[in-house]
Backbone as a ProteinNet text record, in pm:
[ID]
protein_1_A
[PRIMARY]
XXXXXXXXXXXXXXXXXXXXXXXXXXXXXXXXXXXXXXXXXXXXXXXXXXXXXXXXXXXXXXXXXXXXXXXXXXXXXXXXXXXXXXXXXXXXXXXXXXXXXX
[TERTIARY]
84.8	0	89.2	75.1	150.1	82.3	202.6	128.1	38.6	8.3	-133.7	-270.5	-260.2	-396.5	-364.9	-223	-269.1	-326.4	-324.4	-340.2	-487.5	-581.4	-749.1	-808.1	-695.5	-791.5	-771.7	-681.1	-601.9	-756.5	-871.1	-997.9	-1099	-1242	-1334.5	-1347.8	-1298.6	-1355.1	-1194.4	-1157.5	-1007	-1032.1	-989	-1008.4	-854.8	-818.5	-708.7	-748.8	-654.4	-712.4	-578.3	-635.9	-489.8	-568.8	-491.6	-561.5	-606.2	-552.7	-580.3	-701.6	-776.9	-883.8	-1006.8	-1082.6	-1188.5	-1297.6	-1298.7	-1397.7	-1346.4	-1218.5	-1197.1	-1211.7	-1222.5	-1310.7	-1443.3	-1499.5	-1654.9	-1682.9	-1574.3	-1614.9	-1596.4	-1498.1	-1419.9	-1572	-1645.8	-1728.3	-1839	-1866.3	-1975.2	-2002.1	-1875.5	-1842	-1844.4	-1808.6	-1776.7	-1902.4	-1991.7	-2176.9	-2198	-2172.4	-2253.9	-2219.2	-2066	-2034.5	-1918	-1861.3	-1788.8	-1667.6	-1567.7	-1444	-1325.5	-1311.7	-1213.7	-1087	-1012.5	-903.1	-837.6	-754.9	-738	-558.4	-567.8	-443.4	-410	-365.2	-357.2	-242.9	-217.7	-122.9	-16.5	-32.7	75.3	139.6	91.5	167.9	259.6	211.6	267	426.5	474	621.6	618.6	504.8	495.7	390.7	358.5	227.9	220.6	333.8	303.3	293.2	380.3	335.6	223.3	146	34.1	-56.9	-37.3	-116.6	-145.4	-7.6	13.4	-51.3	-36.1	-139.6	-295.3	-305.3	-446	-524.7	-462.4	-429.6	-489	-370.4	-373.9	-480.7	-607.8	-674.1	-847.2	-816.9	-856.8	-933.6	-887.8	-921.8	-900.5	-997.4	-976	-1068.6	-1059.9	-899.9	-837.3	-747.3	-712.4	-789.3	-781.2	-848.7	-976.6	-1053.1	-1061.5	-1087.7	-1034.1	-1047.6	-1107.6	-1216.7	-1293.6	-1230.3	-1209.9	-1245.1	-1326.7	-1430.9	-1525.7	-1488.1	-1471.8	-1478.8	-1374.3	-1199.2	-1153.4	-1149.4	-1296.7	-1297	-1318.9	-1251.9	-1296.3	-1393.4	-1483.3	-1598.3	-1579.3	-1484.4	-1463.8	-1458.1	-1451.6	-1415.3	-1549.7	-1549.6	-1640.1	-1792.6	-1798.8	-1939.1	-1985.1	-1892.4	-1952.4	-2005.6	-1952.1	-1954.2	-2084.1	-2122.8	-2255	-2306.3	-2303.6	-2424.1	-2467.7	-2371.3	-2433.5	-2535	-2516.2	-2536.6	-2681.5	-2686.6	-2869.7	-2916	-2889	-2924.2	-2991.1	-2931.3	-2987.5	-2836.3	-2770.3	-2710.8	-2569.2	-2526.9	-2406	-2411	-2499.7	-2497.1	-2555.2	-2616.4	-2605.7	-2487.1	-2346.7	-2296.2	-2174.3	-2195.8	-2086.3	-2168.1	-2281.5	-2354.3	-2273.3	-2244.4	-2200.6	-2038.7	-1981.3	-1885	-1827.5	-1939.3	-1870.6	-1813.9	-1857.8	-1794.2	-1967.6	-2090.1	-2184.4	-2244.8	-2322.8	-2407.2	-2526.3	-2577.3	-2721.1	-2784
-118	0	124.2	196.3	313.3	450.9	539.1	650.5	714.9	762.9	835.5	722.7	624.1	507.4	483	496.4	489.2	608.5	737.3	837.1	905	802	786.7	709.5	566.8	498.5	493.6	604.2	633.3	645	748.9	765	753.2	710.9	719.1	866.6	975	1073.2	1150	1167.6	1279.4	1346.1	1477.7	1611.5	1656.9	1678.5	1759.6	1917.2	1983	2110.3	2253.2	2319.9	2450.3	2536.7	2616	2650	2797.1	2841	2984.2	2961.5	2856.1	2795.6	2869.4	2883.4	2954.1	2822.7	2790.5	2688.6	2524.3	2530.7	2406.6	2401.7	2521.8	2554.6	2560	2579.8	2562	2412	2345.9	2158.8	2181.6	2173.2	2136.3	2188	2291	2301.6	2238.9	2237.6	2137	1991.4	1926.6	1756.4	1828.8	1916.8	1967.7	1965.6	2063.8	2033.6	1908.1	1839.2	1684.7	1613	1666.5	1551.8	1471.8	1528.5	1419.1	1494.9	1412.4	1443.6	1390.8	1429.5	1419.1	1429.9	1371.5	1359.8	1478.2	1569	1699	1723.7	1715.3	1788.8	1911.3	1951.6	2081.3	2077.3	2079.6	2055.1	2209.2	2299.3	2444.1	2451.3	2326	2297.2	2157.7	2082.4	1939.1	1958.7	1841.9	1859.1	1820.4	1693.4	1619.4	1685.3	1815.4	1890.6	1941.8	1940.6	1994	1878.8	1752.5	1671	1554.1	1575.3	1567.1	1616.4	1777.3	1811.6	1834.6	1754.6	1701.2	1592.6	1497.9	1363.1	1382.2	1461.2	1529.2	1628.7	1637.4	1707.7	1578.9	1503.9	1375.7	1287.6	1303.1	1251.7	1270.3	1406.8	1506.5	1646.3	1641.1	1739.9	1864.9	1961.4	2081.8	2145.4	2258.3	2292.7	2164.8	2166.4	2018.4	2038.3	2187.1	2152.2	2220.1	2206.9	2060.6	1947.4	1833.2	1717.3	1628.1	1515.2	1460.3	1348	1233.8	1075.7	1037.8	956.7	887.2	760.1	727.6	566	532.3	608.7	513	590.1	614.2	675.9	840.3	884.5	1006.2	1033.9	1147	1206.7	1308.7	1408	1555	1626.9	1794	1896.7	1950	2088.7	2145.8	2120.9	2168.8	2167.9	1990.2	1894.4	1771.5	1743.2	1779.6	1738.8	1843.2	1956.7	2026.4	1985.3	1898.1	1876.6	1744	1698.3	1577.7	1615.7	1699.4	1770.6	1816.6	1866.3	1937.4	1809.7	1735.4	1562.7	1518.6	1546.3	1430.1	1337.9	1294.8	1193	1219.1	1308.8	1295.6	1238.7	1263.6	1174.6	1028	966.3	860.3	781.2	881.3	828.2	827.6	923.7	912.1	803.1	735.4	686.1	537.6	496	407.8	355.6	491.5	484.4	458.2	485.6	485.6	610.3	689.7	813.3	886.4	839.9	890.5	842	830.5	692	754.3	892.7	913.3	931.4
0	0	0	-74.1	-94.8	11.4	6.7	108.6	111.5	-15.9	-77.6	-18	-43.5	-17.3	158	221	383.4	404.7	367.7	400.2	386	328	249.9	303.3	393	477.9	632.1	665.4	801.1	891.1	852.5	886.6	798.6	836.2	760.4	671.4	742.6	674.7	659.6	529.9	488	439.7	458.9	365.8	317.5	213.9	181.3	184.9	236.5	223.8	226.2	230.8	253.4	401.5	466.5	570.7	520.4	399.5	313.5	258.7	249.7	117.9	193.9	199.7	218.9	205.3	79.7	76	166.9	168.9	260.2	398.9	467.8	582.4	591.8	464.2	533.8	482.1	365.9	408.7	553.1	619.2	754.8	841	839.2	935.8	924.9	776.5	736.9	838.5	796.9	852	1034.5	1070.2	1213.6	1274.4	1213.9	1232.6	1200.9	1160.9	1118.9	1290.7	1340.7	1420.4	1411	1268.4	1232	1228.7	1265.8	1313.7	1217.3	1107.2	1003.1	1004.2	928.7	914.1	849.5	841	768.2	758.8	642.9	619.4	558.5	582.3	517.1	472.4	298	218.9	223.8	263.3	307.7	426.4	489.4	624.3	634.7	546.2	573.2	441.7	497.9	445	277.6	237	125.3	51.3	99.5	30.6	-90.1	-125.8	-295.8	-375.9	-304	-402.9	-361.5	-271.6	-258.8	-311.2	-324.1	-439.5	-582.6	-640.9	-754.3	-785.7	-693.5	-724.8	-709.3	-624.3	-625.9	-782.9	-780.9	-951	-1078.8	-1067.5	-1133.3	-1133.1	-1007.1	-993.1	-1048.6	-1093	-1115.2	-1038.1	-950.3	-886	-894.7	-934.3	-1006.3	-963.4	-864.1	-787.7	-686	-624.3	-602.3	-464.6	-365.1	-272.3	-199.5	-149.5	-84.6	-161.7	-106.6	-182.5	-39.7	-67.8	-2.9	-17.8	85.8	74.6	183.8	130	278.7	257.3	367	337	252.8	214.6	134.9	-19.2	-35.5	-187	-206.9	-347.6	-370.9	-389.8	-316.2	-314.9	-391.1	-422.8	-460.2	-394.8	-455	-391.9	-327.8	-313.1	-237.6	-324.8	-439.5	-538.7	-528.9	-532.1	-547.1	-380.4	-241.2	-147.8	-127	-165.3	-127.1	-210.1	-299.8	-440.8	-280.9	-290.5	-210.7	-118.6	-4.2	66	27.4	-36.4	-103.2	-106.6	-182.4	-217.6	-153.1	5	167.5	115.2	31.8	11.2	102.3	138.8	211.1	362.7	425.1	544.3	523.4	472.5	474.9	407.2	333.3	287.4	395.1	488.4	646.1	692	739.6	808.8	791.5	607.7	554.6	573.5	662.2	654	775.5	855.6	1015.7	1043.6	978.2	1044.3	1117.9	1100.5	1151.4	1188.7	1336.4	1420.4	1420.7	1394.4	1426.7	1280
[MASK]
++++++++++++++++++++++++++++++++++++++++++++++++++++++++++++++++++++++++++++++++++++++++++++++++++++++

């Protein structure tokens, strides 16, 4: 298992993020109101962050952050994680993940 895939299943819930991002703070408060207590890195602080956000890039993530994984898999950035969100579909998809018990 390579570092990128421990680093997606370290917690049910990972966010890549910058602590400058504007929109990766209101994911971060979003999941914060839900309850749910995420995994967060913030790629302008960590040592491997640029090229973290190169593979994030590669993955297609555009802009790379915030970048979502629940459970393991990519969810997307901010527009796919509030599309969910309007949906009803994002909490039952923490619910699925063990990152949400109610």
């Amino acid at each position: 298992m390579d570092t990128g895939s421990k680093m997606v299943s370290e917690k049910s819930v990972v966010i890549f993020s910058k602590s400058s991002c504007c929109m990766s703070h209101t994911i971060r408060s979003l999941f914060s109101d839900f309850g749910v207590n995420p995994m967060v890195y913030e790629l302008d602080e960590i040592s491997r962050g640029r090229e973290i956000e190169q593979a994030l890039s590669m993955l297609g993530c555009n802009p790379t952050v915030p970048a979502v994984f629940i459970g393991g898999e990519f969810v997307g950035g901010s527009d796919e994680v509030m599309s969910l969100h309007i949906k009803r579909s994002l909490k039952p998809m923490l619910k699925r993940a063990g990152a949400l018990w109610v």
